[in-house]
C-alpha positions, 0 to 999 in steps of 0.5 A: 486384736492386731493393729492392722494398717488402715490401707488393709481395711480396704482389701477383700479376698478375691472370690477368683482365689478362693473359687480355684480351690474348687477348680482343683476337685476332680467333679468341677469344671472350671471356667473361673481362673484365667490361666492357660491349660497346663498342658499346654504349656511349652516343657520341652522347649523350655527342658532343652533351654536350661539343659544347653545354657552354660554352667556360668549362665546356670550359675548366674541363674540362681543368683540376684540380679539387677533391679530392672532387669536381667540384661539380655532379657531387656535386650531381647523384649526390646526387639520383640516389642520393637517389632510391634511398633512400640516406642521402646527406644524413646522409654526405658523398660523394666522387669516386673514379677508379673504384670501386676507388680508393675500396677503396683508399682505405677501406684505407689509412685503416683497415688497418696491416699485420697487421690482419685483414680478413674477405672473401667467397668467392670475391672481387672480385680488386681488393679483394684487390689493394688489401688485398695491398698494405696486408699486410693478413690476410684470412680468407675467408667462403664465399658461398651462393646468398642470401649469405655464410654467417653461421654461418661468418661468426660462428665466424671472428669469435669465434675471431679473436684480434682485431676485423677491421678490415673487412668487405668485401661485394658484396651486388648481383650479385656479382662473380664469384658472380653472386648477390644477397643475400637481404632476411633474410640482409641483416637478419641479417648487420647484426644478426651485426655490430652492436656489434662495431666492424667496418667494412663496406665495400659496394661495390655497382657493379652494383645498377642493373643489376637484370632485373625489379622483384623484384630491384630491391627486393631490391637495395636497398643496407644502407646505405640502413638506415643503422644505428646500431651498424654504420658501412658505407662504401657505393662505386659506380661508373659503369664499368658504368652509363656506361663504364669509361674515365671512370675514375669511382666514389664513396665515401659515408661518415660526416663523419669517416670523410670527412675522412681519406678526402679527405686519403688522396686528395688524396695519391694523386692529387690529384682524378679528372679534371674532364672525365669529371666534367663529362661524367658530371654532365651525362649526370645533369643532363640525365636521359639515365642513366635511359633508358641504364639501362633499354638496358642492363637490357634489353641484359645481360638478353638476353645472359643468357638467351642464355647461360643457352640455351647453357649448358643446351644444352651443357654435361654434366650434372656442371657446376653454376651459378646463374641470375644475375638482374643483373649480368654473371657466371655462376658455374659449379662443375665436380667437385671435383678438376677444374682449371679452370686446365687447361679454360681451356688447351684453351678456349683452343685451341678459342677460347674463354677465361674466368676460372678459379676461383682468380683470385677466391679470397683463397687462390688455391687453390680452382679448380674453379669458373670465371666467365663474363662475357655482357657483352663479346662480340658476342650472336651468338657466346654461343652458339659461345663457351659450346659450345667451352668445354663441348666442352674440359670434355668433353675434360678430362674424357676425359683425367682419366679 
């Protein structure tokens, strides 16, 4: 026996990482990793970035760099966060490897064993690793189609025997729900919170993928609000807006909050890597995010709709699921009773797998709801993919029956 730490006990295996080693199989077709297509992802753009840079640029790319940052990435994010109404003159902004890093980091900073932690659910399984591994208490809130229900959100806070520490939301295209909040719940969760001294944490990787210009308003992060008397820590990434090996996110937060975030950091791994950076800030610098931004808008809103044809072709009429209008994630609800932890089983045989509901509770309970990611596969196996997993809910159902 090894004397493994207590905070270990409380992780479990991310069934999404275990499911991807399936996605490798030439005979599977996968809905369960949200990742981008590996075509379609921008080599040669980035191929001409790195073979103009400057030998001293190329040089320094190799090397360590400051903890918060390379510089002219900070710079650069800054403007193109700036130009999407964010308050980044107000905060100061960090480099993180990746976005969940900056939930780690938010975590360690603010959360001691015991202390509560309010979540949506369902809930994006980094953030519930991360706050597992800090022994944190985590009391989940379900989403609606327009958000997290606030009339649940205010009876848990008033019942607590303590302030949560955090509040953890995805408001943009929510993974996994797939859902955006509305402009009025939006106004009205700030104005629920206000006063009470939680921490909101809006992690927001997937708000530049909007499909039309209504949800590009409406998209609009809280932090853009910047309200007095609720303190939001605001992350993005660009795993899903460039490419997920950069390993890159950010966290932009007040001054103070900054300081022990810098420091939290420097001690998990002293910077994220200058040459991704340096990649990154000249894909900003040189205007190329834009442009691949409207591909992919354009691509992501293909494959939706091809999804959204299979879905209403095959599937039985007693599976549920919401429209998504950016992101990557359909949301599908089966009858209460069903597991879709059995489905997947036969999916599976078929050739089809996806991610089964109670992956993304904080319970790990609730499991008759799955997720499908349209990201990944190629678009002409959608519609293949979405018929096998609807003939294994047949076929479920047949045998319940």
């Amino acid at each position: 026996m090894y004397p493994f730490s207590k905070s270990i006990s409380n992780l479990r295996s991310s069934e999404i990482r275990d499911l991807l080693k399936l996605a490798t199989r030439p005979d599977i077709i996968s809905f369960a990793g949200g990742m981008p297509n590996n075509n379609i992802f921008p080599v040669d753009d980035v191929n001409e970035i790195y073979n103009n840079l400057n030998p001293e640029l190329k040089k320094i790319a190799f090397q360590y760099g400051p903890t918060a940052g390379f510089p002219k990435l900070l710079d650069n994010l800054k403007n193109f966060l700036r130009e999407k109404g964010l308050p980044v003159d107000k905060n100061k902004l960090m480099i993180t490897t990746g976005s969940t890093q900056a939930i780690n980091v938010l975590t360690k900073e603010f959360v001691d064993p015991g202390d509560y932690i309010i979540t949506e659910k369902p809930c994006f399984i980094g953030a519930l690793s991360s706050f597992r591994s800090y022994e944190a208490k985590i009391e989940s809130i379900p989403v609606l189609n327009d958000g997290i229900n606030l009339e649940l959100l205010e009876k848990k806070l008033d019942s607590l025997p303590v302030t949560p520490k955090l509040i953890y939301l995805t408001p943009n295209f929510h993974n996994p729900a797939g859902i955006t909040y509305s402009k009025q719940k939006r106004k009205d969760l700030l104005k629920l919170l206000g006063g009470r001294g939680i921490i909101m944490i809006e992690d927001d990787a997937y708000a530049n993928l909007y499909f039309d210009e209504e949800m590009r308003e409406m998209s609009r992060p809280m932090k853009c609000e910047e309200p007095d008397n609720v303190t939001i820590c605001y992350t993005g990434s660009f795993s899903k807006i460039l490419g997920p090996g950069l390993r890159l996110g950010w966290l932009l937060v007040s001054n103070k909050i900054f300081e022990k975030s810098e420091l939290i950091k420097q001690a998990m791994d002293a910077c994220s890597p200058n040459f991704t950076q340096i990649i990154a800030s000249e894909f900003l610098e040189k205007g190329k995010l834009e442009p691949y931004l409207e591909f992919l808008r354009k691509d992501y809103f293909e494959r939706k709709e091809l999804t959204q044809k299979a879905l209403e072709k095959y599937m039985p009429d007693y599976v549920k699921w919401n429209e998504p209008r950016g992101g990557f994630y359909y949301w599908c609800e089966m009858p209460v009773g069903y597991d879709a932890t059995d489905v997947m089983s036969i999916s599976i045989q078929k050739g089809a797998v996806f991610v089964s509901g109670k992956t993304f509770d904080p319970a790990g309970v609730k499991n008759n709801n799955f997720r499908l990611s349209y990201s990944n596969m190629s678009k002409e196996q959608i519609d293949e993919g979405i018929k096998i997993i609807a003939e294994a809910i047949k076929e479920y159902t047949r045998k319940k029956r």
